[in-house]
N, C-alpha and C positions, 0 to 999 in steps of 0.2 A: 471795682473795689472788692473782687469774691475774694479775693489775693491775700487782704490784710487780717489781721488776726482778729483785731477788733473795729467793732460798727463805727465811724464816728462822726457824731452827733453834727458836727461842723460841719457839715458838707453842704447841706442846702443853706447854711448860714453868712457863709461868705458871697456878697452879695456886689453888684458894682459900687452901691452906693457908698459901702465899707472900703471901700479900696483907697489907700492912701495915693494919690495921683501923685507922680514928680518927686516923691520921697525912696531915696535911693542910700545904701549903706556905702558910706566909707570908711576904706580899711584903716583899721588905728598902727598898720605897721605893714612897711614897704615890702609887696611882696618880691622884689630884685634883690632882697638881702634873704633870700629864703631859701634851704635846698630845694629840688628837683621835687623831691617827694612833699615836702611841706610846701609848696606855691600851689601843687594840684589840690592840694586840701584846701588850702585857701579858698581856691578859686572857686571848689567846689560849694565852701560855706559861705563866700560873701553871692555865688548864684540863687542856693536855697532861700537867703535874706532877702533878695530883691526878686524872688519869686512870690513870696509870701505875705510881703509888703505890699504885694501889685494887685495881692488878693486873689493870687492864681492857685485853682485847688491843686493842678500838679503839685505845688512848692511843698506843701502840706503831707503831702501822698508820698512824694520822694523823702521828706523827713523824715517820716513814719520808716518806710521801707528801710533805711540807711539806720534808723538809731531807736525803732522802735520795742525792739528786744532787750536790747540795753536799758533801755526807760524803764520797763517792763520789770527787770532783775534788781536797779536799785528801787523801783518802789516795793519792790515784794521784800528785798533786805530790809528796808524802812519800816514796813509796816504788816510784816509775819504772815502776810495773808496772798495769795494769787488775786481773788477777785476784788480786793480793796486797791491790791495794786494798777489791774485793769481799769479801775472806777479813777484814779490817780492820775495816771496816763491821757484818758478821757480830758477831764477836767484841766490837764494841762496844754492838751494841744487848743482847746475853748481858747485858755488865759491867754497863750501866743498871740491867737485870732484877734484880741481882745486889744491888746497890748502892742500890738506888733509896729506901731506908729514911733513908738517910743523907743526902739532899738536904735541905735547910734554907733554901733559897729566902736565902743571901747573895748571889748571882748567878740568872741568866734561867737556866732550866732549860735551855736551848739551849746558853746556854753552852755551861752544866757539862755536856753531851753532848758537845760539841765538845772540849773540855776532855781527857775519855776518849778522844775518837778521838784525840786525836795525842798520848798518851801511848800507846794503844795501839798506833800507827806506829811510835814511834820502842823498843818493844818488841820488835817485829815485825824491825826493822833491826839493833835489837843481838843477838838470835837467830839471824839470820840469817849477822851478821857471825862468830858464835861456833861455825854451822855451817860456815865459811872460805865460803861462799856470794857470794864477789866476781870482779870480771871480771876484775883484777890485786891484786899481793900490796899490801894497805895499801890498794886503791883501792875504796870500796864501788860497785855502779851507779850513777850520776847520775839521779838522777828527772828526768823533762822538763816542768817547768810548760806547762801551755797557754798559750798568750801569749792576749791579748784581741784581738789583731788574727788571726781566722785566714791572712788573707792575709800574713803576715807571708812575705821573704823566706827561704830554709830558711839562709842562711848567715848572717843577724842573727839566724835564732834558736838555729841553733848555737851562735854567738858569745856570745849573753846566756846561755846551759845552760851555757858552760864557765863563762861569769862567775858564774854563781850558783854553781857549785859551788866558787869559789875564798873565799866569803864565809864569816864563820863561821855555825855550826847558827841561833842565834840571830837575826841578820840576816835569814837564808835565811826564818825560819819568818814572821818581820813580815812579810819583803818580800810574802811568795808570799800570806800572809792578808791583805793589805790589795790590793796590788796587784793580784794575780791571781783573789783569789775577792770583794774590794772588801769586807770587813769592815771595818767602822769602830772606829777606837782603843779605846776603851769595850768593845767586843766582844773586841777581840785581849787587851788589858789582863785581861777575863778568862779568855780562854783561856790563857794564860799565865802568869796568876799574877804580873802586873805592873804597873805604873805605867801609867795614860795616858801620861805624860809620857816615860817609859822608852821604851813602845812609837815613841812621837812621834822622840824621840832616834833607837832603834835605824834605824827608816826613814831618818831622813834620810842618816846614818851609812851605811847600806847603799844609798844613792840615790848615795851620795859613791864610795867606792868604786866601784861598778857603772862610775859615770862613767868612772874613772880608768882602767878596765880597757878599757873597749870604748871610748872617743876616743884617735883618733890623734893621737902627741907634736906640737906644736907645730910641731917642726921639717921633719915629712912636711905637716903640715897647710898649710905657707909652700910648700912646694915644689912641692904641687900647684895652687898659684895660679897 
């Protein structure tokens, strides 16, 4: 385990007695209707599922390794912090351990990982808001998405951080899963428990806005002509 980025707690916890015996995931969609590339993913996530399920720490270990970075970047988007995000992470791979009897393979077990983690964020933020745990009264911290450009200027990226935070929860969460960690609709749709089509909406919706906030009015725009 010297490998992984972080300690995790679960390790000695998964135990035989925890182990869902004969409990095995089935896929909610045929993988012979599926490209080349998309059956290996499949295949790959309905194994993790029945790794994990069987109560085998590999299963856990191989998650980690495969999507543990990722986890890692939307909790820190969520919740503005690296070691809150770490603690998030944590706490998420527990609730899998926890829960994992319960998975039924209607969604990619990644998902439904993903799924926990940011309800487990957005736990983590209403906890916190409930410890008064804010930098002004009513204002919670601003999480700071990574932009994809590191070179970004620091004052566009100010600028886009105030604008994300003027957007509703919603918005915020498409934007930052699609744009920022490049999940595709289908993915967000189940992370969120929503429409492709919603998803598709909420983006552009939050593409519109974004706009409106960080281009300058017309009338500055003629002036610097």
């Amino acid at each position: 385990m010297a490998t992984m980025g972080l300690a995790l707690p679960w390790k000695a916890r998964i135990s035989s007695g925890e182990r869902q015996r004969g409990t095995r995931v089935e896929a909610s969609e045929n993988p012979a209707s599926k490209a080349p590339g998309m059956r290996e993913v499949h295949h790959e996530d309905l194994q993790l599922a029945a790794a994990c399920q069987a109560g085998e720490l590999h299963g856990y270990e191989r998650l980690y390794s495969l999507h543990g970075k990722r986890m890692k970047s939307i909790a820190r988007n969520l919740l503005g912090s690296t070691s809150d995000a770490e603690d998030a992470v944590q706490e998420t791979f527990m609730k899998v351990q926890r829960s994992i009897a319960t998975y039924r393979g209607q969604s990619s077990f990644v998902t439904w990982t993903f799924r926990i983690l940011i309800n487990t964020c957005y736990d983590a933020r209403r906890s916190r808001m409930r410890k008064k745990e804010v930098t002004s009264e009513g204002t919670e911290e601003s999480p700071m998405p990574e932009p994809r450009a590191p070179g970004a200027h620091p004052s566009v990226k100010l600028a886009l951080e105030r604008a994300l935070a003027q957007l509703t929860k919603h918005q915020r969460e498409v934007f930052l899963l699609y744009e920022v960690e490049g999940f595709r609709h289908a993915e967000i749709a189940g992370m969120l428990e929503i429409t492709e089509t919603a998803s598709k909406n909420t983006l552009f919706q939050a593409k519109k806005n974004l706009r409106t906030m960080l281009e300058p009015p017309r009338s500055q725009s003629a002036e610097a002509r």
